[in-house]
C-alpha positions as CSV (number, residue, x, y, z in Angstrom):
1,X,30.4,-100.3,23.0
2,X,30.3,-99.6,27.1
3,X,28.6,-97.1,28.6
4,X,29.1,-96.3,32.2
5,X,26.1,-94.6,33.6
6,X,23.5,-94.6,36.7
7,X,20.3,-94.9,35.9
8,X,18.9,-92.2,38.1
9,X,20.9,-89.7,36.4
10,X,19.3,-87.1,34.3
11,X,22.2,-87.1,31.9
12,X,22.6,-90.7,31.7
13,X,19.0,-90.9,31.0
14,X,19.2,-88.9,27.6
15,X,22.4,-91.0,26.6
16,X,20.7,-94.1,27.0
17,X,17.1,-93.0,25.2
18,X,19.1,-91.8,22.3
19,X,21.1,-95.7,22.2
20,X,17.5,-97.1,22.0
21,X,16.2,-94.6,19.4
22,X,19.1,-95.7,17.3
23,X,18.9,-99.3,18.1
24,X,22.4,-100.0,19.3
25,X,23.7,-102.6,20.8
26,X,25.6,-101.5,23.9
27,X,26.9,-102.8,27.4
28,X,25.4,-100.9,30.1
29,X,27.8,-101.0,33.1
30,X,26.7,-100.0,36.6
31,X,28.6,-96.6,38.3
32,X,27.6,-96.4,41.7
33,X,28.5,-94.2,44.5
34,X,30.2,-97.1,46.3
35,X,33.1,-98.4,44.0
36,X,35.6,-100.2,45.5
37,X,39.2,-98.3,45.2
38,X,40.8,-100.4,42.6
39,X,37.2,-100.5,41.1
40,X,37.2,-96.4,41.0
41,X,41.1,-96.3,40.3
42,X,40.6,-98.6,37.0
43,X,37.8,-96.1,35.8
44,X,39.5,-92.7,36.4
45,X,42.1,-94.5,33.7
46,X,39.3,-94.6,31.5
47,X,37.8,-91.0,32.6
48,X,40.0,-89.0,34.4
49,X,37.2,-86.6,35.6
50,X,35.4,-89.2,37.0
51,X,31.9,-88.7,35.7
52,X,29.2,-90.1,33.7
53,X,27.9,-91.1,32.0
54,X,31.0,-92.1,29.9
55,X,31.3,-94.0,26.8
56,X,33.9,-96.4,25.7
57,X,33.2,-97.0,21.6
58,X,35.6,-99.8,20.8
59,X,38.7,-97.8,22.6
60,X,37.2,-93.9,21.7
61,X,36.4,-92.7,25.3
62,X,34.0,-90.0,25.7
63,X,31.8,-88.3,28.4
64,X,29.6,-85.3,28.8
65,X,26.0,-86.4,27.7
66,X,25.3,-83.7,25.1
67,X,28.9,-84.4,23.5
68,X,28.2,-88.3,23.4
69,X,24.7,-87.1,22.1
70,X,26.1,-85.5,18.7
71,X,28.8,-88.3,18.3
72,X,26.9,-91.3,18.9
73,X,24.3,-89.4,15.5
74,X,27.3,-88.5,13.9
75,X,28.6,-92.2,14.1
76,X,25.7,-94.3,14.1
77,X,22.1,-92.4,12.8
78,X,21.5,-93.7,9.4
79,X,20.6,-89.8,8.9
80,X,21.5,-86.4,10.1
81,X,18.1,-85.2,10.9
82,X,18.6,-85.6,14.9
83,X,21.8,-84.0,14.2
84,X,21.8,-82.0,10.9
85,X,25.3,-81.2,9.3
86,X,23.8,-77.7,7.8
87,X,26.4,-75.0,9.7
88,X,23.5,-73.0,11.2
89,X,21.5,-75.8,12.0
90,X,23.3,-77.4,14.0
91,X,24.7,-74.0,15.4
92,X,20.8,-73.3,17.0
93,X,20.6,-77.1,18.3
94,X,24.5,-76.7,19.6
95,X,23.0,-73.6,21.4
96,X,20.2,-75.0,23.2
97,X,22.0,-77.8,24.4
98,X,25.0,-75.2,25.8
99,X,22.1,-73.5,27.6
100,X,20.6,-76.6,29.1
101,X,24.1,-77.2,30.5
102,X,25.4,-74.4,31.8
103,X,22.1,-72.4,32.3
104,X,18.8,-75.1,33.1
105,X,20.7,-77.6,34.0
106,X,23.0,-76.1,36.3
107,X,20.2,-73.9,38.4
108,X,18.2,-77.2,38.7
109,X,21.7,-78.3,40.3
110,X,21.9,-75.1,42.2
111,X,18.9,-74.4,43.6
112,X,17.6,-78.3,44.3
113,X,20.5,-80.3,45.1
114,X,21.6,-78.7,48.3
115,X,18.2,-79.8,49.8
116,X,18.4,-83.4,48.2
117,X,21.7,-83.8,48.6
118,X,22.8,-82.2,52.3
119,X,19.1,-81.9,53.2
120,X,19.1,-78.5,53.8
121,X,15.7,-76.9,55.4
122,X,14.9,-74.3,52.8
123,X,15.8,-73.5,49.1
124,X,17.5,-70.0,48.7
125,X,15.4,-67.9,47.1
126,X,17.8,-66.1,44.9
127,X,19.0,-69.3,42.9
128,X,15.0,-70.7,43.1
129,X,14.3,-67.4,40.9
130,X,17.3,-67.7,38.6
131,X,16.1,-71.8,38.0
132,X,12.9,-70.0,37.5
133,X,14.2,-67.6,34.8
134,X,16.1,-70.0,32.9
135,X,12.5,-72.0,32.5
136,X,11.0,-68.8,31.5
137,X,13.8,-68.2,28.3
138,X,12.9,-72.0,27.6
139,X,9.1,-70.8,27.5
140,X,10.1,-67.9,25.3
141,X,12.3,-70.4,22.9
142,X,9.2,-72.3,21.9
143,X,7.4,-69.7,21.0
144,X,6.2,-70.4,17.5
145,X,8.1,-74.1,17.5
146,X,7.5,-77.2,18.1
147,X,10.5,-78.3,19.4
148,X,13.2,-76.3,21.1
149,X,16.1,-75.8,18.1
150,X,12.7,-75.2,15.1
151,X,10.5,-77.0,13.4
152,X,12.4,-80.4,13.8
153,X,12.9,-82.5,16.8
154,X,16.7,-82.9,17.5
155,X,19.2,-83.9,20.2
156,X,18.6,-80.9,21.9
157,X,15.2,-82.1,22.7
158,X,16.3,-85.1,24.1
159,X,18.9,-83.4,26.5
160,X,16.2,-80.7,27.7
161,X,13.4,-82.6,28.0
162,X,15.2,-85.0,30.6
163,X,16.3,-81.9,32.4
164,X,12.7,-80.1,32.4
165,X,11.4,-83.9,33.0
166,X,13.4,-83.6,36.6
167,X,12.1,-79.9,37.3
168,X,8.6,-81.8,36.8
169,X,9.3,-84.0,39.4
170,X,10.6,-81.5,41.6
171,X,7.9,-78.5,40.9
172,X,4.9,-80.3,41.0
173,X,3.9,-79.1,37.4
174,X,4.6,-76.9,34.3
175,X,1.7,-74.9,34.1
176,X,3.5,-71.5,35.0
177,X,5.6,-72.5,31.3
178,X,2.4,-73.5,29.0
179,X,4.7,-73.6,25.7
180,X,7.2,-75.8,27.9
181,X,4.5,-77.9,29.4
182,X,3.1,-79.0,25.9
183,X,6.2,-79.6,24.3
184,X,7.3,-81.6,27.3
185,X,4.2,-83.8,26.3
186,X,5.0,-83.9,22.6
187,X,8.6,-85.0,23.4
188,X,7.5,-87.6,25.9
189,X,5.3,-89.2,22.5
190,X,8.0,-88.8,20.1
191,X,10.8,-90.6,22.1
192,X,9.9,-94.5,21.5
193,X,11.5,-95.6,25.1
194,X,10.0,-92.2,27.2
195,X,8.0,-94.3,29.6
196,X,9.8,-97.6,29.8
197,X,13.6,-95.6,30.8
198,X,12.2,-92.8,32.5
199,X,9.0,-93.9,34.7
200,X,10.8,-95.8,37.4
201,X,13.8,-93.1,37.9
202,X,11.9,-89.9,37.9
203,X,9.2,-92.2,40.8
204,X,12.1,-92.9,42.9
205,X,13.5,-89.1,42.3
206,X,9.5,-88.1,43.5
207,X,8.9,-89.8,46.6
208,X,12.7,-89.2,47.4
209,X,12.0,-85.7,46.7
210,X,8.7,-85.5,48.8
211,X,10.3,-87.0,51.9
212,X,13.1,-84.8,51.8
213,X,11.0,-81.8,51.7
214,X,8.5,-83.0,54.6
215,X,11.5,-83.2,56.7
């Protein structure tokens, strides 16, 4: 099994801490920014949308993280419990992780990566309150839960908790979001490789973070 990811990528990150939860045995292969042209031609035969991460399982291509999440459970978990097959179930965890991408996910992109990205001087304010919002519905989620589908952690706390991991980074802290701040923490504890796959990406994303934004 191949995966082609970055490891600085949020998404990539969640793909690769579920592999390591599971205890697969996969080959990690580099995608950088700098491909030579037969290097990036070869790959958009593989992925014509030319993204990542993207998985190659024995000839199966896939990409989008959360859809490699629920395959790689489906495939390879020895149970459903990440995962569950009950219809409403996995309707709820389904949910959250269509929020994180086109809601969380997206307004991080939106209101953060101009300024990373094309180092703009100042964040608009309109998409910084709608980034803020879609934290706030995240606060209101947990409400009563432990973890962001119920009562059982799921691939939809994997997916969010690498998203809100990078608006940690980015915001300084969580404290505005108490129920999102502690659950952060409980996640962080209950995913075995947190630390070891996380630390040095989300350090990098920091000080490259802080320099942009004393420019």
């Amino acid at each position: 099994m191949d995966l082609y990811y970055r490891p600085g990528s949020p998404p990539c990150r969640a793909v690769v801490l579920l592999i390591k939860m599971l205890g697969l045995d996969v080959n990690y292969i580099l995608k950088t920014h700098s491909l030579s042209d037969p290097e990036k031609q070869e790959f958009l035969k593989i992925n014509p949308q030319h993204c990542i991460p993207t998985l190659n399982d024995k000839g199966f291509i896939l990409w989008e993280s959360r859809a490699i999440l629920g395959y790689l459970v489906d495939q390879y978990a020895e149970d459903d419990s990440l995962y569950p097959k009950d219809p409403k179930k996995r309707a709820v965890i389904n949910q959250r992780m269509y929020f994180d991408i086109s809601t969380l996910y997206q307004r991080l992109q939106d209101t953060y990566m101009p300024r990373i990205l094309h180092r703009e001087s100042s964040i608009d304010p309109v998409t910084q309150s709608k980034f803020e919002e879609a934290l706030s519905i995240l606060n209101e989620l947990l409400e009563g839960h432990d973890w962001v589908a119920g009562s059982d952690f799921s691939i939809a706390d994997i997916s969010l908790a690498v998203t809100v991991s990078t608006a940690e980074v980015i915001l300084g802290d969580l404290s505005k979001y108490p129920r999102v701040e502690a659950w952060l923490e409980r996640a962080k504890l209950k995913i075995p490789t947190y630390e070891e796959d996380s630390s040095l990406s989300l350090n990098t994303m920091r000080k490259f973070y802080e320099k942009v934004a004393n420019t």
